[in-house]
LOTIDREN-472050 format. One record per residue (C-alpha): y, x, z; residue in one letter; chain. Coordinates in steps of 0.2 Angstrom, whole numbers, plus 5000, padded with zeros to 4 digits. Layout:
BEGIN
     y     x     z  rest  kette
     Y     X     Z     A      A
...
# end
This chain:
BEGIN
     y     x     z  rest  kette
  5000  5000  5000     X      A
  5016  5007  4994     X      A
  5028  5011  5008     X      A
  5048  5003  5007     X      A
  5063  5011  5010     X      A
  5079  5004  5015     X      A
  5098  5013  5012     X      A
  5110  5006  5020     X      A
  5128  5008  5008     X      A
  5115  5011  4992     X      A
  5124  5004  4975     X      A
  5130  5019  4971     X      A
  5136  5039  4976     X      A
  5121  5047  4986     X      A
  5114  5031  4991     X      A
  5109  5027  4975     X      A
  5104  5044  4971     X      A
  5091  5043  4983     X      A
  5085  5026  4980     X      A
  5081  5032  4963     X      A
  5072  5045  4969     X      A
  5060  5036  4978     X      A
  5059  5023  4964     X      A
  5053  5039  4954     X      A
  5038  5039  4968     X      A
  5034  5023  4968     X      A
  5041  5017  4984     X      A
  5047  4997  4989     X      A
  5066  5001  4987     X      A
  5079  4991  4998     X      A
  5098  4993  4991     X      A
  5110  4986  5004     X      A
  5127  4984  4999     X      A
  5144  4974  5004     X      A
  5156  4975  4992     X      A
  5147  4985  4977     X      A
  5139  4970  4970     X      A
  5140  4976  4950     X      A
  5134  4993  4956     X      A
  5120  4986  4966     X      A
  5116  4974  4951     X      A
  5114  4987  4938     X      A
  5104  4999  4950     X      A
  5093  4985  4955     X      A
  5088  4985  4937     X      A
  5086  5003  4932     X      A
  5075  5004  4948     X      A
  5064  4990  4942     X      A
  5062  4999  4924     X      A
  5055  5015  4934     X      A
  5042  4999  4940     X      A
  5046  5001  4958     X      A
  5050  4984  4967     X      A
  5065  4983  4974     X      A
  5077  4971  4982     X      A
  5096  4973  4982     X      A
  5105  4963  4999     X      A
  5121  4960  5005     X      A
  5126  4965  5021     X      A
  5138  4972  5033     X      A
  5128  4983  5043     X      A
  5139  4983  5061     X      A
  5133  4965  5058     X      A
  5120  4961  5071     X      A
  5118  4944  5064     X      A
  5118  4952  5046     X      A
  5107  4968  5051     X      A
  5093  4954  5055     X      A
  5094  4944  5042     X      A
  5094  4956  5030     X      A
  5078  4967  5038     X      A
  5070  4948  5042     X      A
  5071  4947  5021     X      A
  5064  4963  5017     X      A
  5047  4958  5031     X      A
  5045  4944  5021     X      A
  5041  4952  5004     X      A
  5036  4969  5010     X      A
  5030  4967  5028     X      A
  5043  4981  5035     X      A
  5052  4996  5034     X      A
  5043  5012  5034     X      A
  5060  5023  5030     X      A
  5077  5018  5035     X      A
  5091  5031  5027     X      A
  5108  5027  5036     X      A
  5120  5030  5024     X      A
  5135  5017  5025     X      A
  5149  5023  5031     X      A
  5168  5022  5028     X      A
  5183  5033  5028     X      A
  5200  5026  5031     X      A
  5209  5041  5029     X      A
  5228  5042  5034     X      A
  5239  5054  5041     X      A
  5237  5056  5060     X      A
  5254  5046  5065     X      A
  5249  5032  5054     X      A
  5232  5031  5061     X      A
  5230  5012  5070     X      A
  5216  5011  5085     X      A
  5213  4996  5072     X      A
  5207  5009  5060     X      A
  5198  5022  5071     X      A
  5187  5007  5079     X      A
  5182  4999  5062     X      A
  5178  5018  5059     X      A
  5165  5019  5072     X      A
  5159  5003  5072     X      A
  5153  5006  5052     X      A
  5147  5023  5054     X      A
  5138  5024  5073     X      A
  5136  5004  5078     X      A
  5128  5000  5059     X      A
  5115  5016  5064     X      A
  5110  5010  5081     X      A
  5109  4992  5076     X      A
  5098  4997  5058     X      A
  5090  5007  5069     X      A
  5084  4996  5085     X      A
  5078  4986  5071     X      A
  5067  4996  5061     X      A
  5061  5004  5077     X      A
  5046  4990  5080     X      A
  5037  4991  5066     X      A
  5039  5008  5063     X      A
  5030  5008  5082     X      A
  5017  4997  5076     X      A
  5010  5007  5061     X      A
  5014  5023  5073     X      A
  5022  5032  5058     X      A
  5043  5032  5053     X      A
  5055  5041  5047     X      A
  5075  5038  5051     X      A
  5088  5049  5042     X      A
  5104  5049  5047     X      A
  5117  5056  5033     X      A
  5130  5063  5043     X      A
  5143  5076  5037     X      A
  5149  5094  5042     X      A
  5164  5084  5046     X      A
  5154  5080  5063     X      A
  5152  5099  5068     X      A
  5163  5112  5063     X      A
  5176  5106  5048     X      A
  5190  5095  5054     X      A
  5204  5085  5046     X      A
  5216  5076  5057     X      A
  5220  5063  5043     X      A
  5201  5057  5045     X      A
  5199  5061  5063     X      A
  5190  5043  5066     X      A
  5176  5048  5054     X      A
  5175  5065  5059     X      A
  5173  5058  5076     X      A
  5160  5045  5071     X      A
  5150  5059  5063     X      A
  5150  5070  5078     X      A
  5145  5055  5087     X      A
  5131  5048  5074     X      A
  5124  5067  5076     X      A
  5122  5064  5095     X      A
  5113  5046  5090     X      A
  5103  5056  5080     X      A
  5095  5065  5095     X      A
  5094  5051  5107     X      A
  5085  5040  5095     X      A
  5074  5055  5092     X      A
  5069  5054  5109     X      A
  5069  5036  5111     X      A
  5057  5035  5098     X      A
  5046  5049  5101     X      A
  5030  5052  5096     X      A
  5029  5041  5083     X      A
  5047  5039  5073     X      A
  5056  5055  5067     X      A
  5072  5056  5069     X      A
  5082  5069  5058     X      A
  5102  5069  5051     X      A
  5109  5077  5038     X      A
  5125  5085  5037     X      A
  5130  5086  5018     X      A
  5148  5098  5014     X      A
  5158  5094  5000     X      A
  5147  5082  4989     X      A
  5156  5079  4971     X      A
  5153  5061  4968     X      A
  5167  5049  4961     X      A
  5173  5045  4975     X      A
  5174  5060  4985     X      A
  5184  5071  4970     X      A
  5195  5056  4962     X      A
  5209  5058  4973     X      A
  5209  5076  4976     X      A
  5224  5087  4967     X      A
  5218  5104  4960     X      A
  5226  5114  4973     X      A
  5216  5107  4985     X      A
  5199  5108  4979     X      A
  5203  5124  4974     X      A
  5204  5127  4992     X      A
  5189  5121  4999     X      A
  5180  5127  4984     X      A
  5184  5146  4991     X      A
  5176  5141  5007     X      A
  5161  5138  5000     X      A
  5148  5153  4997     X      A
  5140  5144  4982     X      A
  5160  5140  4973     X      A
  5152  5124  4969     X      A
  5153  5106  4976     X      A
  5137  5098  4979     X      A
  5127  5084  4970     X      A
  5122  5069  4976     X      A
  5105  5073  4970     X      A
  5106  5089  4981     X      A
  5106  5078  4996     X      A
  5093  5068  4989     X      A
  5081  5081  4990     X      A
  5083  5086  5006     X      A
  5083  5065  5011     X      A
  5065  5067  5000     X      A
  5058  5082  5008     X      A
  5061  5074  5027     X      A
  5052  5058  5022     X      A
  5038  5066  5016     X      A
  5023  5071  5026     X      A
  5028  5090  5024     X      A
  5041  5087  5034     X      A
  5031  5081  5048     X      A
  5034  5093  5062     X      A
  5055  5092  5058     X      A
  5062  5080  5070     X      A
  5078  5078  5081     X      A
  5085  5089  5071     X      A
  5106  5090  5061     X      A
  5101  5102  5044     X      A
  5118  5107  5035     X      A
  5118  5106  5015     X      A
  5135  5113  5011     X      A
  5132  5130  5000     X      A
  5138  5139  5015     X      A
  5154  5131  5019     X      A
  5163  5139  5030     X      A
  5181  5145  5035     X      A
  5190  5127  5037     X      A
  5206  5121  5048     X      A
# end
């Protein structure tokens, strides 16, 4: 019986590149979305092409009420979750004096609540069949690269990384709980508002002189799930071609 995964914030940047992965493998994909609903569409369809089964689902994911009803959707058609990859997330990014509490809570409730509550849900059945993985896509932002302007999703990703090794433990033996920390990641969204004075900048701190693809994270999302990945748990693993150097 094929195994299902579910990313959270899927229709399109890395979400969608590792739903396709999966797909590739043959995997039950679930794509959850909120606002991406052409995105979510069209992935929906190039999944099914590869002959993976998939479902695409609506929902806010610091939603309690929406969180269950999307995961009470997936049990009916594929019995559960066997890998949840907690991907939403949101960055308000403004400069520090213009930065509402409003903001910052909305931040946090996206970014850390959505993984607890995702989380706490797929937890039971993963107990049941004694087998689970839960990946966490967190961001360098979290550990040592810091931007006032987005200091309420660098905070939620310091905080998502310490989730990361509760749950780990929570959860133990049977549930492995891992994050990743991606770097600078080239997807639309990430370079379309960038000037080229400043990617030039982060580029130099980056050993590789390269952003990162989606797909690069992908991978790595790939290689936790699989079972030679086993022994890898409560653990953040960077993927930033050696970032370092940042104010």
């Amino acid at each position: 019986m094929s195994k299902t995964i579910l990313v959270t914030g899927s229709a399109k940047g890395i979400g969608a590149e590792v739903i396709k992965e999966f797909a590739k493998l043959g995997y039950n994909c679930v794509i959850n979305y909120l606002t991406s609903l052409n995105e979510a569409t069209l992935l929906k369809e190039e999944v099914e092409k590869m002959n993976a089964k998939c479902l695409a689902i609506k929902a806010d994911v610091s939603s309690e009420v929406e969180v269950d009803e999307m995961f009470n959707q997936i049990e009916s058609v594929f019995g559960g979750v066997d890998i949840l990859v907690n991907n939403a997330a949101i960055d308000l990014s403004n400069i520090f004096e213009k930065k509402s509490a409003e903001e910052f809570k909305k931040t946090l409730d996206v970014n850390v609540v959505g993984a607890f509550i995702t989380s706490k849900r797929a937890y039971p059945y993963m107990k049941e069949k004694k087998w689970g993985r839960i990946i966490n896509i967190s961001s360098t932002n979290g550990m040592n690269t810091y931007y006032p302007m987005c200091i309420d999703y660098d905070a939620s990703k310091a905080a998502l990384n310490s989730l990361t090794h509760n749950l780990s433990i929570q959860f133990a033996p049977y549930v492995n709980v891992n994050a990743i920390a991606p770097g600078f990641i080239g997807t639309s969204s990430e370079l379309e508002d960038y000037d080229k004075e400043f990617l030039e900048l982060e580029l130099s701190k980056i050993l590789l002189r390269r952003v990162g693809e989606a797909k690069d994270v992908a991978n790595l999302v790939k290689f936790l799930a699989s079972d030679e990945a086993s022994y890898i748990n409560n653990t953040i693993i960077r993927i930033d071609g050696g970032q370092y150097g940042s104010e």
